[in-house]
C-alpha positions as CSV (number, residue, x, y, z in Angstrom):
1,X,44.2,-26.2,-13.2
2,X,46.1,-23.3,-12.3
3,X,46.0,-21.7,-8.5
4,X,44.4,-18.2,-10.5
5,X,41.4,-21.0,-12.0
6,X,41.0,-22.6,-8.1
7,X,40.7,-18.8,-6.8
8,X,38.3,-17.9,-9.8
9,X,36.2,-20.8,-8.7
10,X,36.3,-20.6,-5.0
11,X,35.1,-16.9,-5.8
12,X,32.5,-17.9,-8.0
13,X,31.2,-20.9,-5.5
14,X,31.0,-17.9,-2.9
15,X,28.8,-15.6,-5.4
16,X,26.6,-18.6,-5.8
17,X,26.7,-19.5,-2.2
18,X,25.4,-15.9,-1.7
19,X,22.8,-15.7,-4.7
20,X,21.2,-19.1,-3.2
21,X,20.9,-17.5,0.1
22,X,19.1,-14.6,-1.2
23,X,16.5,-16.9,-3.3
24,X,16.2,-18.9,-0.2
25,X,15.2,-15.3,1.5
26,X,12.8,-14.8,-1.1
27,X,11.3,-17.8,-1.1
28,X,10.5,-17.7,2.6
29,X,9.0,-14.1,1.6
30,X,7.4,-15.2,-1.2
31,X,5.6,-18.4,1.5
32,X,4.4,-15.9,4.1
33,X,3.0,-13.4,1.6
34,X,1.2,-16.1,-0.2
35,X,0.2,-18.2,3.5
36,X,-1.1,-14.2,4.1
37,X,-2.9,-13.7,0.9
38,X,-4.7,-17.3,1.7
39,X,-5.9,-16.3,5.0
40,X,-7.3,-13.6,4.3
41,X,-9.5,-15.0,1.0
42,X,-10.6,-17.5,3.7
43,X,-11.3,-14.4,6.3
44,X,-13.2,-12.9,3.6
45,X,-15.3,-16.0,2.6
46,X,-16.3,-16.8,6.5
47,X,-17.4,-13.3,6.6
48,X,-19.1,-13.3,3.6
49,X,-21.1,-16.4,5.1
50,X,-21.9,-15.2,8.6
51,X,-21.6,-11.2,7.8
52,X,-22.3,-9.6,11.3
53,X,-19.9,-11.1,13.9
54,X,-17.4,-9.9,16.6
55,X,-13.8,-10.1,16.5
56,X,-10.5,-8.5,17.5
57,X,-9.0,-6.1,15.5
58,X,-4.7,-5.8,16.2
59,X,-3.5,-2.2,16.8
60,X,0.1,-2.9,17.5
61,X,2.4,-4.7,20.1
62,X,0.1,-7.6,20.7
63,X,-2.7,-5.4,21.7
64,X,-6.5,-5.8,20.2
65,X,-9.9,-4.0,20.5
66,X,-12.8,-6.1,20.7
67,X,-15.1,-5.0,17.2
68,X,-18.0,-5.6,15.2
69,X,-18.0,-6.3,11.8
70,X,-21.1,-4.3,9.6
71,X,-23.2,-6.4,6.9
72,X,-22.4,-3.8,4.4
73,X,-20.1,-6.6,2.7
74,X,-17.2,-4.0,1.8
75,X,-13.3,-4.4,2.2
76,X,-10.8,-2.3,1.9
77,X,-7.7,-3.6,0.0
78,X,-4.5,-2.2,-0.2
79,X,-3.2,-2.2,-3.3
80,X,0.1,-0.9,-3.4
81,X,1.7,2.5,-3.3
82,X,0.1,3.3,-0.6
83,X,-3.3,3.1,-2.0
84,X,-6.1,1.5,-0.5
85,X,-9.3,1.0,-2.9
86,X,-12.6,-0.2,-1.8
87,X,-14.5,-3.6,-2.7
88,X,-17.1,-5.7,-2.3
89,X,-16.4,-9.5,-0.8
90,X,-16.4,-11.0,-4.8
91,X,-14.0,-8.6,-6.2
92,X,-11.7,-8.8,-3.2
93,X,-11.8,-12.7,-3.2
94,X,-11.0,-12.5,-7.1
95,X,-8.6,-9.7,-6.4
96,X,-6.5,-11.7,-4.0
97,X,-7.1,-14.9,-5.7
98,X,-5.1,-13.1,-8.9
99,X,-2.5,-12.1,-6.2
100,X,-1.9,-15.2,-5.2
101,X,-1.8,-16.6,-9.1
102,X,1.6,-14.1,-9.5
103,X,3.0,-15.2,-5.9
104,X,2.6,-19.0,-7.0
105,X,4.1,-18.3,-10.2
106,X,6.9,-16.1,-8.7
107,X,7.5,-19.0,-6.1
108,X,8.0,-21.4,-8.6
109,X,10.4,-19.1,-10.6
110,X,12.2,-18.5,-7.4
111,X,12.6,-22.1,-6.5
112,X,13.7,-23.2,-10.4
113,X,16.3,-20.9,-9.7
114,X,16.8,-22.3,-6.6
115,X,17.6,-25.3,-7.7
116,X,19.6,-24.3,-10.5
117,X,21.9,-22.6,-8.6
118,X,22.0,-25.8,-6.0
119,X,22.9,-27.7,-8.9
120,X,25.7,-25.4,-10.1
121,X,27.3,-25.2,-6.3
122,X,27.5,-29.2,-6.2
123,X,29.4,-28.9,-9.2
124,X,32.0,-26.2,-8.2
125,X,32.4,-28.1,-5.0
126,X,32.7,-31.5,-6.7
127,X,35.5,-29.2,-9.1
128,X,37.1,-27.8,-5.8
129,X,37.1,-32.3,-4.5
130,X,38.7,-33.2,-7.3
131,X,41.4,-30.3,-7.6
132,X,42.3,-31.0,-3.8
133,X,42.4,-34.9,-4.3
134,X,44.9,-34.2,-7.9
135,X,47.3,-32.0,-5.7
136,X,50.7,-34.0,-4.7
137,X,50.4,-34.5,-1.1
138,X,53.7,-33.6,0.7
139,X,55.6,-36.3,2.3
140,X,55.5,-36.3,6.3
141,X,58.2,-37.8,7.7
């Protein structure tokens, strides 16, 4: 292999190095949106089952007010683009539910790719090993 091939790998190990770092970055999203989307379905569920209750409500830089949550069974969901849309408890549950169906899938994409590209940087390295090992040592003397 010529020294132009070993610098056309070494740059292409680097891309991949760089590509699985950015699916390991949205993987990590991808886990916090869906631990997110989980919490609040189970928020939503123990609310539906004991509807009037107190709790804290966040406001920013770790500060709450104290608050009391009205029977009326309505949520409001944001659903993107700004837009929030209200619901009752089911169709928030099924809405979120669905949400987390397209993270799981999108979490599984991401880590197939994951993997893939895991499996294409132990080869390039393996190629780099092997290149390195064929190259006449000099002589030290």
């Amino acid at each position: 292999m010529s020294e132009e091939q070993a610098q056309q790998l070494m740059q292409q190990i680097q891309m991949l190095e760089t590509y699985f770092s950015d699916l390991s970055q949205r993987e990590g999203t991808f886990l916090n949106v869906l631990r997110e989307a989980i919490a609040a379905v189970e928020s939503i569920k123990s609310l539906n089952e004991k509807p009037e209750s107190e709790t804290l409500v966040p406001i920013g830089m770790g500060t709450y007010v104290p608050t009391k949550i009205s029977p009326n069974n309505k949520i409001i969901l944001n659903i993107g683009a700004g837009i929030a849309v209200e619901k009752d408890f089911t169709s928030a549950i099924n809405y979120l539910e669905a949400r987390i169906k397209d993270i799981e899938i999108a979490l599984q994409d991401t880590s197939a790719k994951k993997q893939d590209a895991a499996a294409r940087l132990e080869q390039g390295r393996d190629q780099i090993n092997q290149l390195m090992q064929a190259e006449p040592q000099p002589n030290s003397g």
